[in-house]
LODO-755840 format. One line per 8 residues: their letters; for each residue x, y, z of C-alpha. Coordinates in steps of 0.05 Angstrom, whole numbers, plus 32768, in hexadecimal, padded with zeros to 4 digits. Example, Ala and Ser with C-alpha at 12.3 -4.5 7.8 and 13.67 -1.06 7.14 Angstrom:
BEGIN
AS = 80F6:7FA6:809C  8111:7FEB:808F
//
This chain:
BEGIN
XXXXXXXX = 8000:8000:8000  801A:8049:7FF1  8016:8085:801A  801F:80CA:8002  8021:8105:802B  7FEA:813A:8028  8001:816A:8069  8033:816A:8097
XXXXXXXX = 802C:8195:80D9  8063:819E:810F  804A:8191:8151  8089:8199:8177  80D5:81AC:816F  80E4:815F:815F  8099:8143:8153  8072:8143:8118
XXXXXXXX = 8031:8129:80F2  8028:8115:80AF  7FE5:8109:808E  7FEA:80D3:8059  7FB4:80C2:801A  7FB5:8071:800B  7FB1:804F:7FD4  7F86:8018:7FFA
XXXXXXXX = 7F57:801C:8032  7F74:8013:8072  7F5C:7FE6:80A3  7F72:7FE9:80E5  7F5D:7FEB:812B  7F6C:8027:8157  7FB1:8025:8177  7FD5:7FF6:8143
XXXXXXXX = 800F:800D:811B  8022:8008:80D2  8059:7FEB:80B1  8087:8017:8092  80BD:8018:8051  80DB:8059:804B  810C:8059:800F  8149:8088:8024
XXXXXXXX = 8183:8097:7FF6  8180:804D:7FD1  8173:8027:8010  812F:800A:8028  8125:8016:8073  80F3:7FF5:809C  80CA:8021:80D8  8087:801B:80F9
XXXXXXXX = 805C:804B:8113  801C:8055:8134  7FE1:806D:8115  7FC1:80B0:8135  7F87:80B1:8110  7F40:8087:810F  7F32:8055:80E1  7EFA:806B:80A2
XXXXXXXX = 7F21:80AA:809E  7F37:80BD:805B  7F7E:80CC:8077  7FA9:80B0:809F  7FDA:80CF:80D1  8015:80B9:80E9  803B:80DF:8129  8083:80E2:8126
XXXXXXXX = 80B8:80F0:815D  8106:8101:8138  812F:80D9:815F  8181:80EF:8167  819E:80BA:8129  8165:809F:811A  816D:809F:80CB  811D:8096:80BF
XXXXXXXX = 8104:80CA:80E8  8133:80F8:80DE  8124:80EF:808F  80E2:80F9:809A  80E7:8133:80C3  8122:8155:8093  810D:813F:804F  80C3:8118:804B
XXXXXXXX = 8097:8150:802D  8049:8151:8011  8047:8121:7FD8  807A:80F3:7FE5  8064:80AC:7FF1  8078:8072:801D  8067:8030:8018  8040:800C:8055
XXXXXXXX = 8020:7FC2:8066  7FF1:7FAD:8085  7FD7:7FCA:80D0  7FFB:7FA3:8106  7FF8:7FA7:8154  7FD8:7F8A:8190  7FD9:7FCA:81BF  7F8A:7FDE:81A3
XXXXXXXX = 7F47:7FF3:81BA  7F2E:7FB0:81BE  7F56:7FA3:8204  7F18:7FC5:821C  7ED4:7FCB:821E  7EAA:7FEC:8257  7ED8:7FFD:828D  7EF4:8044:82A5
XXXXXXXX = 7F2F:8054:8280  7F74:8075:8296  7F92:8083:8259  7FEA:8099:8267  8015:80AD:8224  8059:80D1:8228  8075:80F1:81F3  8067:80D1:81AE
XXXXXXXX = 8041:8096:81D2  800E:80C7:81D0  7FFE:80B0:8188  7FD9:8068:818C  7FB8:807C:81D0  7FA1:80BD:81B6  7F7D:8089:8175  7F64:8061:81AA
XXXXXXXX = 7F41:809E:81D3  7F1C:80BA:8191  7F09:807A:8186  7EF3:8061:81CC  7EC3:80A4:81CB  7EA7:809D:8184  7E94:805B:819A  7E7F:8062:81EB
XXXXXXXX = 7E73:80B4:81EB  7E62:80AC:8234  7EA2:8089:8245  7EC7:8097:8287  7F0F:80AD:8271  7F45:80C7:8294  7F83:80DE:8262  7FC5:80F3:8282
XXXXXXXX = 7FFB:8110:8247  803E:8116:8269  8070:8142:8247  80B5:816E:8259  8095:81B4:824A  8057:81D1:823A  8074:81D1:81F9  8081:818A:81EA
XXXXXXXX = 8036:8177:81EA  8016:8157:81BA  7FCB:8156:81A1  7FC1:8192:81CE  7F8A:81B2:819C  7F67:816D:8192  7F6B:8152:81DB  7F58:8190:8202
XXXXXXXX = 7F15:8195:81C4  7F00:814C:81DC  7F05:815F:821E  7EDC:819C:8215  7EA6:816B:81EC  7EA9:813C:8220  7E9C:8143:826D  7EAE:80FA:8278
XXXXXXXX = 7EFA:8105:8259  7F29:811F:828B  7F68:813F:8270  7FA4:8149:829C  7FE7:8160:827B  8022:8148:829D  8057:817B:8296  8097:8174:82BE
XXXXXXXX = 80C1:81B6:82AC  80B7:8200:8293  8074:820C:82AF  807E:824F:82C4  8031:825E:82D2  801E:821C:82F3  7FF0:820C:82C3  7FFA:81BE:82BE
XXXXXXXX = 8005:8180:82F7  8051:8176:82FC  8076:8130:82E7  8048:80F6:82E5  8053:80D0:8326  8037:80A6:8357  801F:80DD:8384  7FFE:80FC:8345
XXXXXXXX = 7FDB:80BE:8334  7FB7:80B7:8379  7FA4:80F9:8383  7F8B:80FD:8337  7F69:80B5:8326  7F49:80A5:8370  7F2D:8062:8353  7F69:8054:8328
XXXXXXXX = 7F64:8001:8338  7F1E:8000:831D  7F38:801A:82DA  7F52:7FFD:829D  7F9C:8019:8295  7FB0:8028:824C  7FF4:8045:8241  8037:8053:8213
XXXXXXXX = 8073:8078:8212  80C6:8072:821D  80DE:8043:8242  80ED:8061:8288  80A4:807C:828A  8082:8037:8284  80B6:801F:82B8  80A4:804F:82E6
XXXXXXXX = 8058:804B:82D7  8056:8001:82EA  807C:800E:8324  8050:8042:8337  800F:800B:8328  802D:7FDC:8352  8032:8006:8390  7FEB:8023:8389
XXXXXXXX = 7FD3:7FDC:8380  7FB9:7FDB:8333  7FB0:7F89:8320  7FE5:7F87:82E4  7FAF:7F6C:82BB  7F8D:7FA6:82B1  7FD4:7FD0:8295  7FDA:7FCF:8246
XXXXXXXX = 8010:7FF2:8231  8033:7FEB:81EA  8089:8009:81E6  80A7:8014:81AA  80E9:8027:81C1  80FD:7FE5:81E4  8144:7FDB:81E8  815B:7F99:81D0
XXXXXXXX = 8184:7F76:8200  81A8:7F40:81D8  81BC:7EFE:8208  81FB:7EF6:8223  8230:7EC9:820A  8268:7E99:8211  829F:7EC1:8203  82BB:7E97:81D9
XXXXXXXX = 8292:7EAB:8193  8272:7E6E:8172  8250:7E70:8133  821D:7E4A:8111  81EF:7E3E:80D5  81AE:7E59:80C8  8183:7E34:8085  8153:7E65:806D
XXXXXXXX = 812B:7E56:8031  816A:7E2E:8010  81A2:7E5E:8023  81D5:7E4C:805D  81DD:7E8E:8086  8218:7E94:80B3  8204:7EB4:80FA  823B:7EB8:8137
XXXXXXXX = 821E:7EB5:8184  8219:7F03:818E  81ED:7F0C:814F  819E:7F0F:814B  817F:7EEE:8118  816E:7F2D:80F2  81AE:7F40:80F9  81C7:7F03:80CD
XXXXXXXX = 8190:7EFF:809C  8198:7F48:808B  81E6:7F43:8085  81D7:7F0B:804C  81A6:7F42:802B  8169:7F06:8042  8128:7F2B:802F  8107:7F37:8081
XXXXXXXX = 80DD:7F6B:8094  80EA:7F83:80D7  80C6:7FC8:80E4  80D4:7FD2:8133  8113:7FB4:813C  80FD:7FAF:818A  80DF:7F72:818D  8098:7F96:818C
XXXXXXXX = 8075:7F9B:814F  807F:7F49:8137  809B:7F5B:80EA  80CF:7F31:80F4  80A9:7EED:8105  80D0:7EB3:80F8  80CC:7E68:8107  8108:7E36:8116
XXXXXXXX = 8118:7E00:8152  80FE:7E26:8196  8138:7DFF:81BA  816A:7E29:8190  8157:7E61:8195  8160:7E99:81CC  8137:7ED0:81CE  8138:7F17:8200
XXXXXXXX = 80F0:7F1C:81ED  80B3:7EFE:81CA  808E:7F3B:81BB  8043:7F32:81A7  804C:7EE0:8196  801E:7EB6:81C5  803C:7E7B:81EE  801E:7E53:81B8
XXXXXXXX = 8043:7E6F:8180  808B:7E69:81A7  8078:7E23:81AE  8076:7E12:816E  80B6:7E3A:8161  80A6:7E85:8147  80CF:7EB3:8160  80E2:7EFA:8151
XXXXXXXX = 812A:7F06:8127  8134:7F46:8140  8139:7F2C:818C  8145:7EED:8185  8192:7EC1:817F  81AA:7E7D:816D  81D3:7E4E:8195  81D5:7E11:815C
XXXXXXX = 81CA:7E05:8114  8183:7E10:8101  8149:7E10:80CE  8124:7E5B:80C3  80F1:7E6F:80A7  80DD:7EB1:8099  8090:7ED0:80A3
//
């Protein structure tokens, strides 16, 4: 599927939006992602990102942070302009709308994790108007918010949405709560163990978030959160470097002990697609012998799928010769 731009807005110093036309109908469900190949001088790269807008829209918008090196986003936010085009697949993500149904909502975002929870609010109130929402945006300055125009009109069209805007520096006139934190989170959401917790941003926030849940007594069930910017920890190893043989589709593929599996199908020029590169968004699916194969995280496969030997390339190593296969 092809996207081409139709408007680009800056919403912060390093975070913008881009409104795409498609050349197919999306379907999606609120808080998934898309896919992304983003040709850059000769070289395909791989990115996903999560989709702001609702689906039946005629555009789609995607919400993008620049991140310091990162060669997509910093395209994007340098060089992509209105009627360029990107290529996408299909809609992709388990961190939706459909991990709840009735309950009170607390809704947290930080940052750019605002995008799929701020999809998942319009949708929630499209379909439950009456819905009890709480939505807390946490960012450095008053500056660094996102969605301020769109969240503070829902909450003006809605009595039932609460907005709170987190703000933990250069708030000369008071005007927002400080740093999200525990203390916040009692005095703000009084029956915050009765509600169903949906939530993304960087790393350290979720940390501190579920720490914070813990202590106030919220059942872990109830906490959804999705994190794009996982680190990867690869496994340790002997340190004496072995090496063994991967067979992919008829092609022996050498990989050593402190490789991933991506890492080794992509140094042979293997055709993978492998979006997140954290071990979140599943592109990289593969299958081979489970007792072979090491992985710092299964992502979004079930128990059932690691049985049977799926695992994901971009977090995932070898410790013996093995069959793969790809998808």
């Amino acid at each position: 599927m092809q996207l081409t731009c139709t408007d680009i807005r800056q919403d912060t110093a390093d975070v913008t939006t881009y409104w795409f036309e498609t050349s197919d109908h999306i379907d999606f469900i609120p808080g998934q992602f898309l896919p992304l190949e983003v040709d850059i001088d000769g070289e395909t790269h791989q990115r996903c990102y999560s989709l702001a807008s609702m689906p039946g829209e005629q555009q789609c918008s995607l919400t993008i942070k620049r991140v310091e090196g990162g060669v997509v986003s910093n395209y994007l936010a340098d060089r992509f302009a209105v009627g360029h085009s990107l290529r996408s697949g299909s809609a992709a993500g388990d961190f939706t709308i459909q991990l709840v149904d009735d309950q009170p909502l607390l809704m947290l975002s930080a940052g750019c994790g605002i995008t799929p929870v701020y999809s998942m609010l319009q949708a929630q109130l499209k379909a439950k108007p009456e819905a009890d929402i709480i939505f807390i945006h946490s960012a450095s300055t008053p500056s660094d918010r996102i969605y301020v125009q769109e969240l503070e009109a829902l909450a003006k069209q809605y009595a039932n949405l609460t907005l709170i805007w987190a703000v933990s520096r250069e708030d000369e006139l008071a005007q927002y709560h400080g740093r999200l934190s525990q203390d916040l989170l009692r005095s703000e959401v009084s029956d915050l163990t009765s509600r169903t917790v949906l939530m993304c941003g960087p790393d350290a926030y979720m940390q501190s978030a579920k720490t914070w849940f813990d202590a106030l007594g919220v059942d872990e069930a109830q906490v959804h959160h999705e994190q794009f910017h996982a680190a990867i920890e690869k496994v340790a190893t002997a340190s004496s470097k072995q090496s063994h043989t991967l067979s992919v589709n008829g092609t022996d593929v050498a990989i050593s002990d402190d490789e991933t599996v991506l890492e080794a199908l992509e140094k042979e020029g293997l055709p993978i697609f492998a979006a997140c590169r954290a071990g979140v968004c599943g592109s990289c699916r593969c299958k081979g012998d489970k007792d072979k194969v090491v992985s710092s995280t299964t992502g979004a496969l079930s128990e059932e799928d690691v049985e049977q030997g799926y695992f994901l390339a971009c977090a995932s190593q070898v410790n013996d010769d093995m069959f793969v296969e790809i998808g």
